[in-house]
Each structure stands twice: as C-alpha cells, then as structure tokens.
C-alpha positions, -999 to +999 in steps of 0.1 A: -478+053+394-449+043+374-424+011+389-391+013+387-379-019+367-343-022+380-328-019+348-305+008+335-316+034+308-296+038+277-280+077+293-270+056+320-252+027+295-235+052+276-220+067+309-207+036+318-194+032+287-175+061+284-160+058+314-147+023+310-132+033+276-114+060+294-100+035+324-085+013+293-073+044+276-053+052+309-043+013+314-032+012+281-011+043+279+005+036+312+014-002+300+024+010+268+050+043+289+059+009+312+068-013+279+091+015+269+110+021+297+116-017+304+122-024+268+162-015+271+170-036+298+151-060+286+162-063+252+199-062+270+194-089+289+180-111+260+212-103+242+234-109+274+220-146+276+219-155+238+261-141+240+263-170+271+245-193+255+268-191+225+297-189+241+289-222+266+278-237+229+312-236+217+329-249+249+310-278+251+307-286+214+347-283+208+333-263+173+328-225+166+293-207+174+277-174+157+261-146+172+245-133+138+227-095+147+207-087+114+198-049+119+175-048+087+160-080+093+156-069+130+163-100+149+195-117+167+200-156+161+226-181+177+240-204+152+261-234+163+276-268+147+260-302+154+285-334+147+257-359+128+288-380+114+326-389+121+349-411+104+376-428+123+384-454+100+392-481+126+367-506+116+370-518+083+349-546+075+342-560+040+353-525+027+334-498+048+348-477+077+321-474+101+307-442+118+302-429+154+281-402+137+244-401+151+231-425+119+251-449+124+259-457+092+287-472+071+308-455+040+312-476+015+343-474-012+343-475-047+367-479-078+363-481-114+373-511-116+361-528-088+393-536-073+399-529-037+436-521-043+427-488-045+428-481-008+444-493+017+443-493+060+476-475+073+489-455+102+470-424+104+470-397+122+451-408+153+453-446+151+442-460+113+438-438+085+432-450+048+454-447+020+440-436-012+457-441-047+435-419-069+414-439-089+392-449-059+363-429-037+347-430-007+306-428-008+293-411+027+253-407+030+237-380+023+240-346+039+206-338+050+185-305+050+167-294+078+168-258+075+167-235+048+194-214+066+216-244+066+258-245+073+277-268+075+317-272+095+335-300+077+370-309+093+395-337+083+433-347+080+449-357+054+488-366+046+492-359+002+516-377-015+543-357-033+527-350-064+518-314-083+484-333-108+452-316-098+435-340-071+396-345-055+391-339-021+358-336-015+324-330-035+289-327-024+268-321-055+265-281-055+271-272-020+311-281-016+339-290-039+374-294-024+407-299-051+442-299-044+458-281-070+492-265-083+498-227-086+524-200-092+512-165-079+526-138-059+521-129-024+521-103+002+516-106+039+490-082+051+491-048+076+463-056+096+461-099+103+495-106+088+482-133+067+494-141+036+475-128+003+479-122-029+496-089-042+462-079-066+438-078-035+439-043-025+415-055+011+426-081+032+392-107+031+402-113+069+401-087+084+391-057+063+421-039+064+430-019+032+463-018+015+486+005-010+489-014-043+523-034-047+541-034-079+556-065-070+554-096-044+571-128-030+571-152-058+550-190-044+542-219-061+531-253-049+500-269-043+470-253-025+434-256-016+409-249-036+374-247-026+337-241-038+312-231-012+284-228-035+291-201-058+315-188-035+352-194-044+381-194-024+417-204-022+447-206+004+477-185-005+496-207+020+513-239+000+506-276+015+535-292+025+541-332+009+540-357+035+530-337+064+498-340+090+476-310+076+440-306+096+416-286+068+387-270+084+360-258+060+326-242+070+295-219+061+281-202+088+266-168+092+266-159+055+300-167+048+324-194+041+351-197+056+388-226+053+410-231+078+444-248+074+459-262+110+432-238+132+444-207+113+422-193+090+434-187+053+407-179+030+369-164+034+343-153+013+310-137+020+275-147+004+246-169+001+242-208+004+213-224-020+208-259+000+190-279-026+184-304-004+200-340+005+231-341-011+257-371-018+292-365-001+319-380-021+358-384-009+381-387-039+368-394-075+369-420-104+397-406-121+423-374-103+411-385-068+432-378-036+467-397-034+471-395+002+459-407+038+426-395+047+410-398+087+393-380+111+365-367+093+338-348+108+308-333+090+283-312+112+257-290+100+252-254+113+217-245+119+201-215+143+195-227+180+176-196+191+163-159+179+152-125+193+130-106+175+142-069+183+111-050+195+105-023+169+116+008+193+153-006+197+178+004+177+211-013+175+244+006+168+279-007+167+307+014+178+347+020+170+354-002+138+330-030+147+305-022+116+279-040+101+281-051+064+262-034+039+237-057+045+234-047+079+245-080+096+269-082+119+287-116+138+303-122+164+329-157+158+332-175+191+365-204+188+358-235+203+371-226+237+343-202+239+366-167+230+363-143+202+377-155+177+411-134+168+411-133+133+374-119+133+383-097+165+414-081+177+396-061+201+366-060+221+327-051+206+310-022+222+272-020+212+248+007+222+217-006+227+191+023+217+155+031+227+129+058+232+131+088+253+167+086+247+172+058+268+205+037+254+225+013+276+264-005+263+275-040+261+310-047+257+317-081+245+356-088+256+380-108+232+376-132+260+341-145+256+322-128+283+301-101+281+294-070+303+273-038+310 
C-alpha cells in the first residue's frame, strides 16, 4: 500500500506554473493596453498644470517664467527667476549700500585711489540712488551656482551723464559684461515686430520674420548697450537718451539671452551658458566705469522648478508657425503678469499631443496665459 504524502508532484508544479505565467501574461498586457490609452490624457494634464504653475509663477514673482518643451531630450521643464539680492541704496553706512536680498549682505565700493569722492548719495529713481564718476566700482558678492542649467534676470536703472567715451556697466567674470558705448550704423524697422534692426540682418532675431535686403537704411548714432552673455553677443539698435530714467533688463533663460530696454525687448541671441561657478559681480570699473546714477538693482538666478519626463509613446507636435528650433526646443515666455509674452507670441500655441492607436488630443495656450483643451 502506497500513502499519499500530501505534497504536489513535479507535472502538477509545472501546471501551476504555467498557468500563473499565463494570468501575468494577461495582467500585463491589459495594464500595459490600459497605460496606453490613459497615457494622452494623462500626459495633457501634466502639461495643463506645469502651464498654471508657470503662469501663477510669474504673477506672484513680478519676473518672467519659461515653459521649456525639449522634443529630443523628451521632457518639459518650468524655469522661473528667484530674487537672492536687491540694491536700494538707502542705507549707506561707512561706504556700503546694504541689501534686502536673501544674504543679507553689504556691497562694498571701491576706487583706485581710495578716495570716496568717487561716488556719491543723490536722488534716484525711487528714493536714493548713487552717483558714480567713473573711476570708482561697486563690489557685490558673488553670484552663486546651484545648477548646471543656471540663468540669471538682472534688472537696474540707471540715469548716464551726457558723454559719448565707452563706459562699464556691469561684469561678472565670464558670464556677463555690460558697456555703454558709441555707434553709427544704419537701421530698419522690421515687418513682423516692428522693432528696430539693423539694415544687414536679413531675419528679425525677435521674432523670426524674414526680410528683402535693403540697399540703404535710417542713418543712427549715439550710445547703446552692449552686452556679453557668455559667448553670446548682442546689442540694442535703439540709442539711450542722456539724462533720462532708462530701466535695463538683462537675462538667460531657456537657452537664450535676452535685453530689455524700458520692458520692451531689443536684442536676443540664442545659445549655451558655461556657469563656471561663483562669480564676482562688479558695477563700474577702475578706469571707463559708469558716469551716471545707478539704483534699483535686482539680480535673480533662473533655475528649473519642475520637469516631465514625456512617456516614450507621446509625441509632441506644434502647429501653424509655432515651431521648434533645430534643436527641437521650444518655449513658451510668460511676462510678469502671467501672459504670453507679445514679442515671443502674437498669437495663440496650438499643440497636438500625440499617442498610440492614433489617439491625439489639442491644447491651445491663449496670448492670455491660460490654457485649454
């Protein structure tokens, strides 16, 4: 008589094997047909929030926010402008105008020869202001790195003496150089934006819009801005009036530099920023500094807040004249009141969000801010 130990025989295992592997099978297939058919909405409603996050970003900073879609890289990223330091120049004690910025540091100011003649407190534009005479420069502390896909949104106001020498604005070792300087060129206002440009550009840097070449121009000279962003070089084609209030805006965000001149924009330049890492900001210089009033300065640094990794079955694709760079990125510029910006967008975005079995759904981002389905 043979017992019956309770156990199962190794047929019997294999069974139940095979059978589980094919409940998984199912499971899995099912999960993976669920995944695709949710992935759409899903992915648009991960772009819906990241476009209201950016756009309540702006509002409540008072500073511009990026919506950056890189189609190569596959991924969506919110980029915004924290103020770490602003200048005021109310309280001057022993030779330093202290900050509200988050350090709460001072800046301290210099001259070759010592001698504090070479500034000065005066009327500025909101309450004091300081008076520079050339010779003399300001030391702020350094500009720290904490991202290797650091911007930066620098904004002042300044009031230039009436003078045509070549003059420092601002330096900060490799990353930003800022000159007032004297030019003759000519100009011609462009088709598309109607900013001014010069007659030699053939594309508007603005807004993209391509032009006939012009045999001749308006003839302009005076001084203008001149800015390094890196190895990225631009200039405003829009001369700076002596003894006037001008407010300079000058950022890198998004993979391009940008300079504004009383809120309009004037110059921008695509390409890359190599942060080398804390970097001294200087106002002025030892010898062709500013001859002017400097106040209100503001330094933030532009850093991403938030990314989406597109899942790899989504496509992205742009429509009407809204077109990614050769690069494939594409950005939506949100003003600090939370709109498209108008320089960057004269009309709404429409993008087609793409995914498998022909499933596709459209967002329409209005010139407004919002965003809908």
């Amino acid at each position: 008589m043979v017992r019956n130990r309770g156990g199962l025989t190794l047929l019997e295992l294999i069974v139940v094997m095979i059978i589980l592997a094919m409940m998984m099978t199912i499971a899995v297939s099912l999960m993976m047909g669920a995944s695709r058919e949710l992935s759409v909405p899903t992915t648009v409603t991960h772009i819906e929030s990241l476009a209201r996050t950016a756009r309540a970003t702006a509002r409540q900073e008072g500073s511009p926010a990026w919506m950056l879609f890189e189609t190569k890289a596959r991924r969506i990223s919110i980029m915004s402008s924290e103020t770490i330091w602003t200048w005021h120049f109310e309280d001057m004690t022993d030779g330093a105008a202290q900050t509200t910025g988050s350090f709460g540091r001072t800046a301290a100011f210099k001259t070759t020869g010592g001698s504090r003649s070479s500034f000065s407190v005066t009327q500025g534009k909101v309450g004091l202001g300081v008076w520079a005479r050339a010779d003399g420069w300001i030391e702020f502390p350094d500009i720290p790195r904490y991202h290797p896909e650091q911007g930066f949104v620098a904004e002042f106001w300044i009031l230039r003496e009436d003078t045509n020498a070549t003059q420092t604005l601002f330096k900060a070792g490799s990353v930003l150089e800022v000159t007032l300087e004297s030019d003759n060129f000519q100009v011609r206002d462009c088709t598309g934006c109607g900013k001014r440009l010069p007659v030699r550009d053939l594309q508007c840097q603005l807004c993209g819009q391509r032009m006939p070449p012009a045999v001749r121009g308006r003839d302009l000279s005076g001084m203008i801005l001149h800015v390094k962003v890196g190895r990225m070089d631009l200039q405003t084609y829009d001369t700076l009036p002596a003894f006037a209030w001008i407010k300079v805006a000058i950022m890198f965000a998004a993979g391009e530099a940008r300079v504004y001149v009383n809120d309009s924009l004037v110059a921008a330049k695509k390409g890359s920023l190599d942060w080398p890492g804390p970097v001294k900001l200087v106002a002025g210089a030892r010898s062709g500094g500013f001859r002017g009033i400097f106040d209100e300065f503001r330094l933030g640094l532009v850093v991403p807040r938030e990314t989406f990794p597109l899942p790899r079955e989504i496509e992205l694709e742009f429509q009407g004249t809204s077109k990614p760079d050769k690069d494939g990125n594409f950005v939506l510029h949100f003003d600090p009141e939370g709109r498209l910006e108008r320089a960057r967008h004269t009309a709404a975005v429409d993008l087609k969000v793409l995914g498998p079995e022909k499933q596709e759904q459209t967002l329409k981002f209005e010139t407004n801010g919002s965003v809908k389905k």
